[in-house]
C-alpha positions as CSV (number, residue, x, y, z in Angstrom):
1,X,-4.7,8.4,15.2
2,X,-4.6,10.0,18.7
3,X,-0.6,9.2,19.6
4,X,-0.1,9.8,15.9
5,X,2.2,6.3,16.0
6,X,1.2,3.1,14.4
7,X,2.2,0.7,11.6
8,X,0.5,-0.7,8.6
9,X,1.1,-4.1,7.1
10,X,-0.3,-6.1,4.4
11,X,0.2,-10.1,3.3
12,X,-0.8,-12.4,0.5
13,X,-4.4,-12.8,2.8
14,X,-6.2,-9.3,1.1
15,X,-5.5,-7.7,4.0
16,X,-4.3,-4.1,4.6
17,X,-3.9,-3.9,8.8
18,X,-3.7,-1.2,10.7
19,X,-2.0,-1.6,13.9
20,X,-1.1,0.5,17.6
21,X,2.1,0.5,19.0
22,X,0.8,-2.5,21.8
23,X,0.4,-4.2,19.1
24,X,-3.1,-4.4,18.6
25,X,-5.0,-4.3,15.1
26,X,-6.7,-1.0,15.2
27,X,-8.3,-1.2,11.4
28,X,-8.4,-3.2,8.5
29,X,-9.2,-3.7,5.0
30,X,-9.8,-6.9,3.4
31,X,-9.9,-7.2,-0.7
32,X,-10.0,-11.5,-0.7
33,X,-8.2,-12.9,-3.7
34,X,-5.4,-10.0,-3.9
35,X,-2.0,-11.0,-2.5
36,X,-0.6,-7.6,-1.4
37,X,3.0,-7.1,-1.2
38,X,3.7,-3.7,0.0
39,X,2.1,-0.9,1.8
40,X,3.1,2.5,3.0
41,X,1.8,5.4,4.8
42,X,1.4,9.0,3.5
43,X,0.2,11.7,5.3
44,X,-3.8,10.7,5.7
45,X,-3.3,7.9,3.0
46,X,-2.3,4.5,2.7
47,X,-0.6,2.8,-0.4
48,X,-0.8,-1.0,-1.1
49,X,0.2,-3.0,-4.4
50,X,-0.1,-6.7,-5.0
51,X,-1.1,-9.2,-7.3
52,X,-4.5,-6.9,-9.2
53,X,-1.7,-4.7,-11.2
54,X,-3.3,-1.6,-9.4
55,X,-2.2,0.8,-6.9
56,X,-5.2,1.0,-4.2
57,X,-5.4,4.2,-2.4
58,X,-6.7,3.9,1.3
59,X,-8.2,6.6,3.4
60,X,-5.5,6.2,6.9
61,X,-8.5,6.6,9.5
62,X,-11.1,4.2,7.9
63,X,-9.5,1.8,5.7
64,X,-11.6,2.6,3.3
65,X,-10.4,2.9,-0.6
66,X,-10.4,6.3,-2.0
67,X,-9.0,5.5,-5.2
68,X,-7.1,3.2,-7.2
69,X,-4.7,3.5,-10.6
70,X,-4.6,0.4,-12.9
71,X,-0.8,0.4,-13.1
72,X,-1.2,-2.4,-16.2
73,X,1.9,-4.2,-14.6
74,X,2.3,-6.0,-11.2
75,X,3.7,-3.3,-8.8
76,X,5.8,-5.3,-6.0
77,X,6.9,-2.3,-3.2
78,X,6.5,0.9,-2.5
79,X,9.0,3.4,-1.2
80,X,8.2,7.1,-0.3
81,X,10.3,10.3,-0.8
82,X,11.7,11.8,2.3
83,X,9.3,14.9,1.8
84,X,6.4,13.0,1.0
85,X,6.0,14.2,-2.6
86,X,7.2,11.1,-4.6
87,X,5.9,7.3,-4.5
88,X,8.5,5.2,-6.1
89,X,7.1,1.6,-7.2
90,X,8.8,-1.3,-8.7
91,X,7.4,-3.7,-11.5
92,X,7.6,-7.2,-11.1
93,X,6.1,-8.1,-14.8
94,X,7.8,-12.2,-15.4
95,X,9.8,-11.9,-17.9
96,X,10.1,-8.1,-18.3
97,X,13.3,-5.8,-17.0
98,X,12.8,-4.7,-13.8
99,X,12.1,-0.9,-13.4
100,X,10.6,1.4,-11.1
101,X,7.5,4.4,-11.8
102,X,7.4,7.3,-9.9
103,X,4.3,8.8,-9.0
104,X,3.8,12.0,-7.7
């Protein structure tokens, strides 16, 4: 993005929004019947989780999905390393220990 400032957010509505610092919604991607529960920013990518047990790889400019890992458990948040070479995920499986995966 130009000013290279912006946020991302997602909800239980399938959404994945971009958004500028006035606050306007700048992109968006929309996967209806996923509740997402976490996003984060990596370099050119976007993260998300939520209730389809996969981590969903989006492209930062377009929105667009540019891959996705079937994490076979529900992934709840997502937490990057300070130098950008770890994703850290927790597992919210009901009636499973809580843990977290690391993904490089």
């Amino acid at each position: 993005l130009p000013s290279g400032f912006h946020l991302v957010s997602c909800g239980v509505d399938g959404a994945v929004y971009l958004w500028d610092l006035e606050g306007k919604r700048s992109g968006e991607f929309l996967n209806k019947g996923v509740m997402y529960t976490s996003t984060v920013q990596v370099d050119d990518k976007v993260f998300a989780v939520g209730s389809n047990n996969k981590l969903l790889e989006l492209d930062l400019n377009e929105l667009t999905p540019v891959g996705d890992r079937n994490a076979e458990s529900t992934l709840s948040h997502l937490a990057v390393s300070s130098q950008k070479q770890v994703l850290f995920a927790s597992v919210d499986d009901p009636g499973k220990p809580n843990c977290n995966r690391a993904y490089a």
